[in-house]
N, CA, C and O atoms as a printed pandas DataFrame, in Angstrom:
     atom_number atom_name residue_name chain_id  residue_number  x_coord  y_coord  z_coord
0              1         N          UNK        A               1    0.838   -1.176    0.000
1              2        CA          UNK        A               1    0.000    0.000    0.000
2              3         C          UNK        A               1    0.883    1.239    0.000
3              4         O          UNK        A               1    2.038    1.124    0.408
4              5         N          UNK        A               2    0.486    2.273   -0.374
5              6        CA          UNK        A               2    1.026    3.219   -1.037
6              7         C          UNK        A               2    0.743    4.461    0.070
7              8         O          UNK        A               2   -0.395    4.813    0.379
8              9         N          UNK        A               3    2.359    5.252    0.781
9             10        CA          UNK        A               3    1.878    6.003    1.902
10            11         C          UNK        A               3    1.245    7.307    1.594
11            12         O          UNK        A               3    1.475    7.916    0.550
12            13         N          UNK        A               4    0.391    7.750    2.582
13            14        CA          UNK        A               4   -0.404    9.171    1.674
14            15         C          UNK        A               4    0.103   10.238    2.236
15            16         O          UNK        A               4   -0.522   11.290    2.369
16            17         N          UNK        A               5    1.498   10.011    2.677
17            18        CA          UNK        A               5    2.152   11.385    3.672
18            19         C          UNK        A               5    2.306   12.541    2.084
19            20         O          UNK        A               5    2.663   12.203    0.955
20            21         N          UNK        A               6    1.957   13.684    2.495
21            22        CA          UNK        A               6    2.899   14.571    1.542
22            23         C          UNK        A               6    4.157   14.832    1.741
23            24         O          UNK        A               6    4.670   15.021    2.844
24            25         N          UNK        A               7    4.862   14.862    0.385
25            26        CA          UNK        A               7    5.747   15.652   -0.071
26            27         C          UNK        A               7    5.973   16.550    0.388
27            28         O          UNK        A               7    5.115   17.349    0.011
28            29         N          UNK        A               8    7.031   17.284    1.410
29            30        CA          UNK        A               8    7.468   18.757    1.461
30            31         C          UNK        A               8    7.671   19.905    0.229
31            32         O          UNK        A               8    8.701   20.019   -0.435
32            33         N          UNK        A               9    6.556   20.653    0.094
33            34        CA          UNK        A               9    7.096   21.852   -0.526
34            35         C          UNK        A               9    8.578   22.347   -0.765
35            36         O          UNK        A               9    9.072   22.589    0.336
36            37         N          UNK        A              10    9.689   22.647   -2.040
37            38        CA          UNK        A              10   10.573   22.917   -1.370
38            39         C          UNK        A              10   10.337   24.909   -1.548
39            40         O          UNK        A              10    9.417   25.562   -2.041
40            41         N          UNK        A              11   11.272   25.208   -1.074
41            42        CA          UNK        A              11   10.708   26.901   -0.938
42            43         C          UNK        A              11   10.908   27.477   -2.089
43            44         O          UNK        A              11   10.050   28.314   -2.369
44            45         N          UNK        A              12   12.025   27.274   -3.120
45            46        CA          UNK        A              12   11.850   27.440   -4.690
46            47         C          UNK        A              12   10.595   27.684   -5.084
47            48         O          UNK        A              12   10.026   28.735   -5.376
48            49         N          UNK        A              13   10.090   26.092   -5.038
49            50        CA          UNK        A              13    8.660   25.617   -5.703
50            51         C          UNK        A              13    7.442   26.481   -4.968
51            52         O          UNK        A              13    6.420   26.729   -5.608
52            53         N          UNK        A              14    7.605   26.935   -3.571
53            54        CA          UNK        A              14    6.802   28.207   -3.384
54            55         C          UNK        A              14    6.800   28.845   -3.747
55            56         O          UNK        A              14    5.713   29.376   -3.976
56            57         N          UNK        A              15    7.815   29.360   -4.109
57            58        CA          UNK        A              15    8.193   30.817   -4.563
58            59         C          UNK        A              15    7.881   30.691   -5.928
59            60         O          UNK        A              15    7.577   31.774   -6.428
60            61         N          UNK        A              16    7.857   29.895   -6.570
61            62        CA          UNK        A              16    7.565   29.809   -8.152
62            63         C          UNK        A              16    6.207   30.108   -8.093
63            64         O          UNK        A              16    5.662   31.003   -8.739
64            65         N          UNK        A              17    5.493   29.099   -7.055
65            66        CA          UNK        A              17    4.010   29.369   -7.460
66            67         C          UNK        A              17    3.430   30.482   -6.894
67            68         O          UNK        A              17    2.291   30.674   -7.320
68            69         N          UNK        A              18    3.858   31.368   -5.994
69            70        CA          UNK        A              18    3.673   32.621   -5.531
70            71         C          UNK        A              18    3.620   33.811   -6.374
71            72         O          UNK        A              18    2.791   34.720   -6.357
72            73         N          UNK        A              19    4.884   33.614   -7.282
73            74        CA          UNK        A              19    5.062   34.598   -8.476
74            75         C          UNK        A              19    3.947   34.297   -9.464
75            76         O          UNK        A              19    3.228   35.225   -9.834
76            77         N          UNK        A              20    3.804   33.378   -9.800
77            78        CA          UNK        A              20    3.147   32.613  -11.053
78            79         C          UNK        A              20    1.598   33.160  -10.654
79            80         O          UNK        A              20    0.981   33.820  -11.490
80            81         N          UNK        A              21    0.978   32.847   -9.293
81            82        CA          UNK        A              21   -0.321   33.554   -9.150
82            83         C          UNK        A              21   -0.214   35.353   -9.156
83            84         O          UNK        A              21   -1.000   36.146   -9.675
84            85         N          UNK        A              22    1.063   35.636   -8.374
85            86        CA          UNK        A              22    1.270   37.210   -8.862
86            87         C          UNK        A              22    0.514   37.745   -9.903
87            88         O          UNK        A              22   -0.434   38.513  -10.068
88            89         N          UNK        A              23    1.575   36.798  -10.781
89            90        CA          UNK        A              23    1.885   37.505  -12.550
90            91         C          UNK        A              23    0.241   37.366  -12.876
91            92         O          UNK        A              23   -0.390   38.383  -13.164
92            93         N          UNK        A              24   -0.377   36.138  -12.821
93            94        CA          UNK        A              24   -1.585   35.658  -13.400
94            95         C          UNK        A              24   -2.780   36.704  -12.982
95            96         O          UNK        A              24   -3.701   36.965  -13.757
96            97         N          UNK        A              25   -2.638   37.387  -11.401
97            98        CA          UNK        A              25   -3.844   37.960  -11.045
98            99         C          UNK        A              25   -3.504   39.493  -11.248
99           100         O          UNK        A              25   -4.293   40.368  -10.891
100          101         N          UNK        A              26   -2.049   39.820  -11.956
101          102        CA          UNK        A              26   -1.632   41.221  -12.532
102          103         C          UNK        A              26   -2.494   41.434  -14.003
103          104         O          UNK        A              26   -3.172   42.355  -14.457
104          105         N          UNK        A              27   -2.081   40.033  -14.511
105          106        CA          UNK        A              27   -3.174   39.609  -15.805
106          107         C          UNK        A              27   -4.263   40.480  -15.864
107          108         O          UNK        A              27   -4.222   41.633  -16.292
108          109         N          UNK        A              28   -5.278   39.870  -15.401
109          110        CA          UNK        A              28   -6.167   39.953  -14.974
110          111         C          UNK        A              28   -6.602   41.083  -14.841
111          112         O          UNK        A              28   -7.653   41.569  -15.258
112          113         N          UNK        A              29   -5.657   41.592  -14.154
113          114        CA          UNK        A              29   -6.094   43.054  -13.929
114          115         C          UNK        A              29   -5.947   44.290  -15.055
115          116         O          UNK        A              29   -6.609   45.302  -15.287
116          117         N          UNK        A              30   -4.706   43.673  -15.653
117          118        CA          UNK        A              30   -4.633   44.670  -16.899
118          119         C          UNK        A              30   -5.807   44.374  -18.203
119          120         O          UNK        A              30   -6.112   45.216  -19.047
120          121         N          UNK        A              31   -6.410   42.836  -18.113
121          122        CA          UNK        A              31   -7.510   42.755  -18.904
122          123         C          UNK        A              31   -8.955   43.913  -18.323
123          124         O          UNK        A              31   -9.718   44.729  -18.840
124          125         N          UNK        A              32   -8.702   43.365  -17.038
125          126        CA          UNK        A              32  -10.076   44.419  -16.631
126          127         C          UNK        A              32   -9.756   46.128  -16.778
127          128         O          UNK        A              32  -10.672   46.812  -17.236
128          129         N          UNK        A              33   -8.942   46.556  -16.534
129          130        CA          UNK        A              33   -8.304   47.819  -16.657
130          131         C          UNK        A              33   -8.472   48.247  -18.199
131          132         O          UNK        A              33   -8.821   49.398  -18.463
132          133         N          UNK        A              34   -8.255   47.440  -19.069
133          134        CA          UNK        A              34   -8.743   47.663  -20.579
134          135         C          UNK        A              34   -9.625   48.058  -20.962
135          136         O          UNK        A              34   -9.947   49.139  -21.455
136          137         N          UNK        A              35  -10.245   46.895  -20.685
137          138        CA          UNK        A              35  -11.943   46.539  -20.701
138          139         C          UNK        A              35  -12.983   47.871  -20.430
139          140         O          UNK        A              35  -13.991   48.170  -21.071
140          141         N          UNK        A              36  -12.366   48.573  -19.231
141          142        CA          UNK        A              36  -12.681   49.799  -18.588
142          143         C          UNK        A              36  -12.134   51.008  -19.525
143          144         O          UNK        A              36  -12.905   51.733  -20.153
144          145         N          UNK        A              37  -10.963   51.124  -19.547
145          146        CA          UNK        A              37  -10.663   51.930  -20.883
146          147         C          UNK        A              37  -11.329   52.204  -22.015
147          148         O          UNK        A              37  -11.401   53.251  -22.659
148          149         N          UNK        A              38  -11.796   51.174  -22.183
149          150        CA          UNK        A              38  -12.802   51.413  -23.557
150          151         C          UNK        A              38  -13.949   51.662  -23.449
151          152         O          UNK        A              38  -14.552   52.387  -24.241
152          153         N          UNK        A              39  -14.731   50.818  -21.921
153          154        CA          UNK        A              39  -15.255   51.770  -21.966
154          155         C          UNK        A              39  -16.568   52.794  -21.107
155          156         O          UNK        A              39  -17.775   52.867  -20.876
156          157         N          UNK        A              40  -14.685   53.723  -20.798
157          158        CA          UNK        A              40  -14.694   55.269  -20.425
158          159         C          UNK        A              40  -14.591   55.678  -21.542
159          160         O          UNK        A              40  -15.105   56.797  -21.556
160          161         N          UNK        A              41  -14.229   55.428  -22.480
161          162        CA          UNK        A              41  -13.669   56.266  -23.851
162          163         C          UNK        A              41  -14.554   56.473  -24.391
163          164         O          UNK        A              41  -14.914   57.647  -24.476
164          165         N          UNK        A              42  -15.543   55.133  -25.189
165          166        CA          UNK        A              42  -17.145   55.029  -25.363
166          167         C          UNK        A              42  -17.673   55.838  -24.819
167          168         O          UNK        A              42  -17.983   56.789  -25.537
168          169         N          UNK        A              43  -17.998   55.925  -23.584
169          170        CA          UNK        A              43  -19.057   57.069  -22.671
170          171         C          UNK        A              43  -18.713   58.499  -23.274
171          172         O          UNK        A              43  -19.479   59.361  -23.703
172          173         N          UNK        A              44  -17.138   58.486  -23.163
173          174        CA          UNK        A              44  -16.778   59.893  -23.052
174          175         C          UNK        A              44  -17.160   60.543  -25.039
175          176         O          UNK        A              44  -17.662   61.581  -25.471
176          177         N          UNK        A              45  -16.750   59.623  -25.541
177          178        CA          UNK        A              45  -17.047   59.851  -26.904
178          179         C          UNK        A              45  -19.037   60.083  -27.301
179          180         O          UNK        A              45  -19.599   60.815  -28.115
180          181         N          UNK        A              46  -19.572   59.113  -26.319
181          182        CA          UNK        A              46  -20.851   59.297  -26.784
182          183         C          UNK        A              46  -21.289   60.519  -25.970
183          184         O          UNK        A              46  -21.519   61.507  -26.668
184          185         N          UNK        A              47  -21.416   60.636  -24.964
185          186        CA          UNK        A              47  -21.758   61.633  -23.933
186          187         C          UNK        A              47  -21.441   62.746  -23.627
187          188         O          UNK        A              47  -22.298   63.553  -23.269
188          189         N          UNK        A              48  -19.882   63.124  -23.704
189          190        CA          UNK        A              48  -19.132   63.919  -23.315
190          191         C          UNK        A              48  -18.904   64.847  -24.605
191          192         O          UNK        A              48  -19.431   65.942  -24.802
192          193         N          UNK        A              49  -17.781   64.001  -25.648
193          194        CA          UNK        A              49  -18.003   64.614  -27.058
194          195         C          UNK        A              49  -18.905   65.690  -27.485
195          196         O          UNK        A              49  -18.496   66.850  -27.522
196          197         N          UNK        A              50  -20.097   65.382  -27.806
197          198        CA          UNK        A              50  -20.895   66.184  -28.406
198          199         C          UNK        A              50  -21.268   67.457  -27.801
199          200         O          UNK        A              50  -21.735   68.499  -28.261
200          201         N          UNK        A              51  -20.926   67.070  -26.630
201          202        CA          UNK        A              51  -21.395   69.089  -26.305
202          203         C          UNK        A              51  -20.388   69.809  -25.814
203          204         O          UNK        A              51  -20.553   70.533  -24.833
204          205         N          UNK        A              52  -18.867   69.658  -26.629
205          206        CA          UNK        A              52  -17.692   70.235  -26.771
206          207         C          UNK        A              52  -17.727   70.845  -28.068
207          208         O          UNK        A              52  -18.666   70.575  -28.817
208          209         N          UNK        A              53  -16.694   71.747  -28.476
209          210        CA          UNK        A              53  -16.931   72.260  -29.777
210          211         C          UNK        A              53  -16.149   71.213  -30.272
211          212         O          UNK        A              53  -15.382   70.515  -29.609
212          213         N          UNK        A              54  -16.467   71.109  -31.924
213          214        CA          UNK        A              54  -15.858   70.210  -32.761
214          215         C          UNK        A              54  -14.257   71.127  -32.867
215          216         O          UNK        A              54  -13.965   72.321  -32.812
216          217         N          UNK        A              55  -13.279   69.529  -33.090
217          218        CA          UNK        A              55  -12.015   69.892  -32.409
218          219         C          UNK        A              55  -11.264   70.164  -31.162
219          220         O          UNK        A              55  -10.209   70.758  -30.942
220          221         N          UNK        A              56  -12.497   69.288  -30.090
221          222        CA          UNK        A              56  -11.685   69.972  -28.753
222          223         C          UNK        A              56  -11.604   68.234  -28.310
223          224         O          UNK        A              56  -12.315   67.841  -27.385
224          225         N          UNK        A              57  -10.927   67.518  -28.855
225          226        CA          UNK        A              57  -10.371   65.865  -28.566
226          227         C          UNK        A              57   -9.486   66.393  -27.730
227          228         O          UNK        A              57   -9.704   65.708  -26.731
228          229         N          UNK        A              58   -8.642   67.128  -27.438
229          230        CA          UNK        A              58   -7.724   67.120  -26.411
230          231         C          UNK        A              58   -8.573   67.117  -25.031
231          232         O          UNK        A              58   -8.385   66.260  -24.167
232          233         N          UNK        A              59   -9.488   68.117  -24.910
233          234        CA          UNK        A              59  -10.336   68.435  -23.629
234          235         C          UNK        A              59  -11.026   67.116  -23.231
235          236         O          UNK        A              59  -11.017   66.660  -22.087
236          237         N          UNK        A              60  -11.649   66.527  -24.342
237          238        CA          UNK        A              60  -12.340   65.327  -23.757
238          239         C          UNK        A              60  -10.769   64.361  -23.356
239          240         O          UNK        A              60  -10.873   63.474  -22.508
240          241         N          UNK        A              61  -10.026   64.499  -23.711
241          242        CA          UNK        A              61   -8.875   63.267  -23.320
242          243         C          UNK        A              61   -8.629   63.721  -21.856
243          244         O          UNK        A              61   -8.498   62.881  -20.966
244          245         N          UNK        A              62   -8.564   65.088  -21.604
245          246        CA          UNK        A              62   -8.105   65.332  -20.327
246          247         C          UNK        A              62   -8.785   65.353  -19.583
247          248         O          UNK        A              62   -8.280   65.543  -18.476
248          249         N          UNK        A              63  -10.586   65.159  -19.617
249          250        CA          UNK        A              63  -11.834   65.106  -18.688
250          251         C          UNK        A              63  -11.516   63.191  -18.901
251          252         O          UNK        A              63  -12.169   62.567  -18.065
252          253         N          UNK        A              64  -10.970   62.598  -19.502
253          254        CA          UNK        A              64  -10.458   61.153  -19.040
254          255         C          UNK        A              64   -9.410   60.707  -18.347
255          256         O          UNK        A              64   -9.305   59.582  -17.858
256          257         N          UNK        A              65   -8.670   61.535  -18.301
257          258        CA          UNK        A              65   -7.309   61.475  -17.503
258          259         C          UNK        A              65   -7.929   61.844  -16.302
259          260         O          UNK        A              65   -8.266   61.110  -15.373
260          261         N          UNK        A              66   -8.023   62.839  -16.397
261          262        CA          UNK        A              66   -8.972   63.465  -14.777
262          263         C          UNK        A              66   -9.769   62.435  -13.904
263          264         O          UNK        A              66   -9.558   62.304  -12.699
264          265         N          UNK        A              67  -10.774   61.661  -14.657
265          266        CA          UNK        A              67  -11.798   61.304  -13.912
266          267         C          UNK        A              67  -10.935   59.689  -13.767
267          268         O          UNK        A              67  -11.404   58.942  -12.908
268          269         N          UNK        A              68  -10.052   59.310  -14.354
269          270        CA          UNK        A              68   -9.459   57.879  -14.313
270          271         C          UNK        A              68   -8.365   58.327  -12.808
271          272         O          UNK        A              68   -8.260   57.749  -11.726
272          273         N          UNK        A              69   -7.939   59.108  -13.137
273          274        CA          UNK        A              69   -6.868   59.495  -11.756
274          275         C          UNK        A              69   -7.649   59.737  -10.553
275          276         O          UNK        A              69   -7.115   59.553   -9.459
276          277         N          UNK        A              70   -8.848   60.128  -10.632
277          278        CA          UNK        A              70   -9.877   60.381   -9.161
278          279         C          UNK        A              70   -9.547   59.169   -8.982
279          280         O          UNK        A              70   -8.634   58.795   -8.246
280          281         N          UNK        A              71  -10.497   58.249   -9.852
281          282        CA          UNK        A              71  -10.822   57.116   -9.767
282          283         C          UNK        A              71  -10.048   55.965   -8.906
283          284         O          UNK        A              71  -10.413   55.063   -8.152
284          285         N          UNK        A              72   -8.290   56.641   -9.593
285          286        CA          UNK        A              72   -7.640   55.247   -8.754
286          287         C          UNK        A              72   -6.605   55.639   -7.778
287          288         O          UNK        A              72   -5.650   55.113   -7.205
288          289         N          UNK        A              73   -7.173   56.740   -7.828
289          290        CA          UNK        A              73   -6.568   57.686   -5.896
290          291         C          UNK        A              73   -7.611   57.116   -5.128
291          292         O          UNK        A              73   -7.080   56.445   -4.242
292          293         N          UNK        A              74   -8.944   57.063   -5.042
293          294        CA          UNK        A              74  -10.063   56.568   -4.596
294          295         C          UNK        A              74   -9.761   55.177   -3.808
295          296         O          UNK        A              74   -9.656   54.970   -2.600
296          297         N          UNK        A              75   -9.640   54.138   -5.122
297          298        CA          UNK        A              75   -9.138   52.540   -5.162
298          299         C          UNK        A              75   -7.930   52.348   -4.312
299          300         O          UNK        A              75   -7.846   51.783   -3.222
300          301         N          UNK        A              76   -6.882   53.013   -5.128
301          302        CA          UNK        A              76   -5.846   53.196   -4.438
302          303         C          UNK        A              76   -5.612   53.324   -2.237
303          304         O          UNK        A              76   -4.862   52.724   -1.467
304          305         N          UNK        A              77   -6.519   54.228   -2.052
305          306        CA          UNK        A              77   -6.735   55.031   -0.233
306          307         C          UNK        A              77   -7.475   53.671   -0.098
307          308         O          UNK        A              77   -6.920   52.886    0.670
308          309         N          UNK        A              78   -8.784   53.173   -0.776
309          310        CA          UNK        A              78   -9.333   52.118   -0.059
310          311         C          UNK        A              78   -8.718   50.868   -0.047
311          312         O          UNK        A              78   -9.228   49.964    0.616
312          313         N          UNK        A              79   -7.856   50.713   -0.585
313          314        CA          UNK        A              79   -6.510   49.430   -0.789
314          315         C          UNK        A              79   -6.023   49.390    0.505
315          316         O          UNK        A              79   -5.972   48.499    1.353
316          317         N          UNK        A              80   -5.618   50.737    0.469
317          318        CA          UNK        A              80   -4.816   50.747    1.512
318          319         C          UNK        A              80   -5.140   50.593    3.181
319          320         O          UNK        A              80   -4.581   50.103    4.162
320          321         N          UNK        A              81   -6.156   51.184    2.931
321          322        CA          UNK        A              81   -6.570   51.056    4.330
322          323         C          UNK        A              81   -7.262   49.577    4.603
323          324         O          UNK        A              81   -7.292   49.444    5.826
324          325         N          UNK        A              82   -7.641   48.801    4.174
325          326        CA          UNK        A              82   -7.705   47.381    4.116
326          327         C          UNK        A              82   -6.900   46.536    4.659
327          328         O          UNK        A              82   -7.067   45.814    5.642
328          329         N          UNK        A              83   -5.554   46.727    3.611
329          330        CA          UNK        A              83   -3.829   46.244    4.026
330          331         C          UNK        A              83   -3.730   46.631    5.344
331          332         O          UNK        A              83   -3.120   45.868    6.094
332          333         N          UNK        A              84   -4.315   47.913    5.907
333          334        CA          UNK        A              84   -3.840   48.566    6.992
334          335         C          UNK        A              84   -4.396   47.268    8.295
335          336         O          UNK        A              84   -3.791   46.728    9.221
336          337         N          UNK        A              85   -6.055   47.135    7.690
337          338        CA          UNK        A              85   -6.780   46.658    8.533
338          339         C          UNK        A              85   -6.108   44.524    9.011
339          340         O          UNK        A              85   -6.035   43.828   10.024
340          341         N          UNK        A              86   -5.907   44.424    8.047
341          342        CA          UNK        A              86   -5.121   42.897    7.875
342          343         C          UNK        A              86   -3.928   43.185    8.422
343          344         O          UNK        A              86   -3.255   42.263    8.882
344          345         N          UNK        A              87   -3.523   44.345    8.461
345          346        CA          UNK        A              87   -2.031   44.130    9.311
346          347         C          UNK        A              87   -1.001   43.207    8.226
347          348         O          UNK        A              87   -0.356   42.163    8.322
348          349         N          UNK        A              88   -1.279   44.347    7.038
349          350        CA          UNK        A              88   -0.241   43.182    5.993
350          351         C          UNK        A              88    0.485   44.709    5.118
351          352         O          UNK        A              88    0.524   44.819    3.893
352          353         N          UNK        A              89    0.967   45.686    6.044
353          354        CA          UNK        A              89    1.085   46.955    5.771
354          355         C          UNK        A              89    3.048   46.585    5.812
355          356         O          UNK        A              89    3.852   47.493    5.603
């Protein structure tokens, strides 16, 4: 019969799979971060656009910069204070 003790982890092989979920849930995030990009851009193009004068694409780019930087100062403070709360600061 065949013993069912585990195998020791060695700490390499942690560390591999530590990074590896890293990288994978950074993924992830830059898919959703896209996803969102387009669309704010959409909104801003359907919504925003039209009651700018024709030729003012710079202004609508910078009412997207603007409202994306609130946005992840916002995300950003509530991150943090979370980390704070877990005591993983």
């Amino acid at each position: 019969m065949k013993s069912t003790k585990k195998k020791p982890v060695s700490r390499l092989s942690q560390e591999v799979a530590i990074q590896t979920l890293t990288l994978f849930s950074s993924a992830l995030g830059l898919v959703a971060a896209l996803a969102w990009n387009e669309a704010i851009t959409e909104y801003i193009n359907t919504y925003i656009k039209p009651y700018l004068a024709k030729g003012s694409g710079v202004i609508s780019l910078f009412i997207y910069a603007l409202l994306i930087t609130a946005i992840t100062v916002i995300v950003a403070m509530q991150m943090a204070r979370v980390k704070k709360r877990l005591g993983t600061t």
